[in-house]
C-alpha positions as CSV (number, residue, x, y, z in Angstrom):
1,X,-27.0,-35.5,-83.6
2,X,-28.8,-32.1,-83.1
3,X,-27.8,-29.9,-79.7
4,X,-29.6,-26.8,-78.8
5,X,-27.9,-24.4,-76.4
6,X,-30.1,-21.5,-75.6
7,X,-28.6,-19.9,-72.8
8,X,-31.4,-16.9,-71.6
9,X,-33.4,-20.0,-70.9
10,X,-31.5,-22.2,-68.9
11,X,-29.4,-25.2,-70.4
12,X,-31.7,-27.0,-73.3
13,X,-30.2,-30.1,-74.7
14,X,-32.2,-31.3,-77.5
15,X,-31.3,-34.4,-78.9
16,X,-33.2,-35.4,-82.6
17,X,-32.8,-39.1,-82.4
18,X,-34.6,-38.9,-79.4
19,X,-37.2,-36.2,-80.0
20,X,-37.0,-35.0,-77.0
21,X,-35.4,-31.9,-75.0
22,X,-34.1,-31.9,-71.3
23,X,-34.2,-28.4,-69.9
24,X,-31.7,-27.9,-67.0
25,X,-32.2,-25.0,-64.2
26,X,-30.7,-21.4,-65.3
27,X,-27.2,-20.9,-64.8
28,X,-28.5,-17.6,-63.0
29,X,-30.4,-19.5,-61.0
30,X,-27.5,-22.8,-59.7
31,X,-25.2,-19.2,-58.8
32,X,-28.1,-17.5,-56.6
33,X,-29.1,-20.7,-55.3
34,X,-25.5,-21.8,-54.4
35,X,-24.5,-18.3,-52.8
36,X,-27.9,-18.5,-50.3
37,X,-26.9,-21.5,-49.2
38,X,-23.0,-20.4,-49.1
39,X,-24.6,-17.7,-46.8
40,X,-26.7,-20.0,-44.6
41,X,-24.0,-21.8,-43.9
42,X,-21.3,-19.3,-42.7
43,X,-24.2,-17.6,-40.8
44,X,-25.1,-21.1,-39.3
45,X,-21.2,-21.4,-38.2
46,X,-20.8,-18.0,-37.2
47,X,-23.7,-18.5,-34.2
48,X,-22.6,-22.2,-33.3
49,X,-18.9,-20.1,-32.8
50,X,-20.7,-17.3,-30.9
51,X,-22.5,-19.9,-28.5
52,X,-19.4,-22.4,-28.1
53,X,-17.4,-18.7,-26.8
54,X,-20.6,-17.8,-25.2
55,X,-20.9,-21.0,-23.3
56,X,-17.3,-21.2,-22.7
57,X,-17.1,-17.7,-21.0
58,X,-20.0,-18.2,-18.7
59,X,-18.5,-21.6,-17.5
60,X,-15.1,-19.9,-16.8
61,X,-16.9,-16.8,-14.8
62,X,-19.0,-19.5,-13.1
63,X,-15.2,-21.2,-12.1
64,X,-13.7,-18.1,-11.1
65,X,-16.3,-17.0,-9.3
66,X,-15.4,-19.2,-6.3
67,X,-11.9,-18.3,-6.1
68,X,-13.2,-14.4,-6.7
69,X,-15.0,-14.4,-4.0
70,X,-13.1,-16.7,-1.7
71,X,-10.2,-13.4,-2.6
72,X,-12.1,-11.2,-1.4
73,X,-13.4,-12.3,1.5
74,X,-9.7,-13.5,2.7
75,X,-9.1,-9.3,1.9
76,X,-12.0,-8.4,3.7
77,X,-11.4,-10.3,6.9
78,X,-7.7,-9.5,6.3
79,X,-8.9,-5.5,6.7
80,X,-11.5,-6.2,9.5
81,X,-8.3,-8.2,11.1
82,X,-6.0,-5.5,11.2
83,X,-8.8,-2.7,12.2
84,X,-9.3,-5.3,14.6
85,X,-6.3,-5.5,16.4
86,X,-5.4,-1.7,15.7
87,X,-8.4,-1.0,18.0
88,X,-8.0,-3.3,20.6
89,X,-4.0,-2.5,21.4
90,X,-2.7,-6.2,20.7
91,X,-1.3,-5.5,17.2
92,X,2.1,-4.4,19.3
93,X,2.5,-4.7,22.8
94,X,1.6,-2.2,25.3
95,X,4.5,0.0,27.2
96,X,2.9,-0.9,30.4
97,X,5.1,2.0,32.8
98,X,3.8,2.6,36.2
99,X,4.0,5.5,38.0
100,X,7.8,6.8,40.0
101,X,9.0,4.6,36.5
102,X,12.2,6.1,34.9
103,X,13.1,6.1,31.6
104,X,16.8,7.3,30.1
105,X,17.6,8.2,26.7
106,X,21.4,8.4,25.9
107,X,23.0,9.4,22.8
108,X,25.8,6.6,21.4
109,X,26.4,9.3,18.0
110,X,24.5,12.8,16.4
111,X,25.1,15.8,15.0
112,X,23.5,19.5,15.6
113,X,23.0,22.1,12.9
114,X,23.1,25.6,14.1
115,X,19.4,26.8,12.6
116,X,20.0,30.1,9.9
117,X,23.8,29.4,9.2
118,X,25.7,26.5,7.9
119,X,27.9,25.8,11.1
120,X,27.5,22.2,12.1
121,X,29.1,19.3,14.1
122,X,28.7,16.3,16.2
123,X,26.3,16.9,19.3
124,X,25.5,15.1,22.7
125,X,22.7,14.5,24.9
126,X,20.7,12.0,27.7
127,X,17.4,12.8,29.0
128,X,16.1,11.5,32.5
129,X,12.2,11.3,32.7
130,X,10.1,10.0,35.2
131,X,6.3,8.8,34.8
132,X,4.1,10.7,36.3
133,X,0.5,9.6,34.8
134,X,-0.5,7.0,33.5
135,X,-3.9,6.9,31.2
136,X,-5.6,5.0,28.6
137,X,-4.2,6.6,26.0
138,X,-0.6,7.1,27.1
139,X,2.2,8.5,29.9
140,X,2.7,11.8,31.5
141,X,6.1,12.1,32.3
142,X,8.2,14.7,34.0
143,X,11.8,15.1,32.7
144,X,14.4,15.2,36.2
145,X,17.5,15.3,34.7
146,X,20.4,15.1,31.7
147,X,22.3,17.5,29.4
148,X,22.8,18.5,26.1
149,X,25.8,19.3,24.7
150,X,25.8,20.7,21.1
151,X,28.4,23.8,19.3
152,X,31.2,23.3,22.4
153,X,28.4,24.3,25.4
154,X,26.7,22.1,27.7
155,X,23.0,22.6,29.3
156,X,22.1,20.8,32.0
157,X,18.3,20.3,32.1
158,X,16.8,21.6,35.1
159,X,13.0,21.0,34.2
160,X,10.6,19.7,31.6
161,X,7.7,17.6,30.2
162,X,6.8,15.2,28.4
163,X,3.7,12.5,26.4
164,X,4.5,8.7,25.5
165,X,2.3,7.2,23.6
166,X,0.6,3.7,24.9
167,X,3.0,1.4,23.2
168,X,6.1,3.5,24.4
169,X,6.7,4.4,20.5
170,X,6.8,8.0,20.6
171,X,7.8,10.7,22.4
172,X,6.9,14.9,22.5
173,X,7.7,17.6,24.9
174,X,9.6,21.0,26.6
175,X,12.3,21.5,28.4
176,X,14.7,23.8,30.4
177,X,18.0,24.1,30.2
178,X,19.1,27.1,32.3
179,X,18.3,29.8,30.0
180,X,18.0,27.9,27.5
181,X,14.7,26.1,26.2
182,X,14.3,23.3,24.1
183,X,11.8,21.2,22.4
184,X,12.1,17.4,21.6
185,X,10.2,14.6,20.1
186,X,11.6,10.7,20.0
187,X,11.0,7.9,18.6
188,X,11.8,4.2,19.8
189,X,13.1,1.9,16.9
190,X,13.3,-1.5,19.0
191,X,15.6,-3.7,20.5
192,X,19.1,-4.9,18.9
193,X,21.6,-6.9,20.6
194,X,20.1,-6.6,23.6
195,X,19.3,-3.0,23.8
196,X,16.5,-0.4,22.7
197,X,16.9,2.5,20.0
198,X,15.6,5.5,19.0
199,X,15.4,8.7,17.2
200,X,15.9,12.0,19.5
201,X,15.5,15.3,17.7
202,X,16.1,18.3,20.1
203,X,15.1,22.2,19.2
204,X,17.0,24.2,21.4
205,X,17.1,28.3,21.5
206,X,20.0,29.4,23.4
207,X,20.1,34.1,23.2
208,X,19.7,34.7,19.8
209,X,20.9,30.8,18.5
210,X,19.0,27.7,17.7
211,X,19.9,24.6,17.1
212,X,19.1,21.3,15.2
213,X,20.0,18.1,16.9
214,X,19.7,14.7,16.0
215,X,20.3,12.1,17.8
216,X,20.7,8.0,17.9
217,X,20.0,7.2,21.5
218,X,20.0,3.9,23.7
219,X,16.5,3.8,25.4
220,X,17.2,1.9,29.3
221,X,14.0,1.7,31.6
């Protein structure tokens, strides 16, 4: 038997018994052929990938989307809620004084810092007030009595005034102490075993001195 191999033209097998020649595609051309379809393929995976991620990721916004919203409305009527009651008064209850009311504020413990200098030590104080006004926005009261008692001296209070907020939170006003003056803003921190709190800071300017005060005080109307 006779083969032929010319490889620029392809693959030709000749065989001389027969008398005939089968000529087979070019190499080149099986290698071209199988990388365009090596190609088309990948490409053709490639998009079915991108739509099953695409397809995926609309379905979970269009799950989430429910709950997103759902979110933010509970936020939203969470905000209107508490501008709601912030407005209206009924987020905490209202001090509701009347007029000829008193209030007393007594210290159980504090401490005074003498303002400019680095003398300190414990200090005393009670404050009688009596309402006065009452308005929509708050109290006027008038203060009728008490003392403060702060670097060994006592001052009796002989006159003063004073604004409570509506929910008899806070406190701010003057005083007079004989000669001496004195500003003072509180703060009521609630009830605890039975009894009401607060935060009394006193300003007082006795001559030449001033002092600091602080002051944890029982709050009895």
């Amino acid at each position: 038997m006779n083969w032929i191999h010319d490889p620029s033209a392809g693959i030709n097998l000749c065989h001389a018994s027969y008398g005939r020649c089968v000529q087979t595609v070019p190499s080149a051309s099986l290698n071209t052929e199988d990388e365009n379809n090596h190609r088309r393929k990948m490409k053709t995976k490639s998009l079915a990938i991108v739509a099953t991620v695409g397809t995926f990721a609309v379905l979970a916004l269009l799950f989430a989307y429910p709950a997103m919203a759902a979110v933010s409305a509970h936020q939203n009527s969470d905000i209107q809620q508490t501008t709601q009651l912030s407005q209206n008064g009924t987020a905490a209850q209202e001090a509701r004084l009347s007029v000829d009311q008193t209030l007393t504020l007594t210290s159980v413990a504090g401490g005074y810092r003498e303002i400019g200098t680095s003398t300190n030590g414990t200090a005393t104080g009670s404050l009688t007030l009596k309402v006065t006004g009452v308005f929509a926005g708050g109290y006027a009261l008038s203060l009728t009595g008490g003392a403060i008692t702060v670097n060994g001296n006592t001052y009796t209070i002989s006159s003063g005034s004073a604004e409570l907020g509506r929910y008899g939170v806070r406190m701010a006003g003057q005083g007079q102490a004989g000669s001496a003056k004195f500003l003072f803003a509180a703060r009521n921190l609630g009830g605890f075993g039975g009894s009401d709190y607060g935060v009394l800071r006193v300003d007082l300017t006795s001559g030449s001195q001033e002092f600091g005060l602080r002051l944890l005080v029982t709050v009895s109307k």
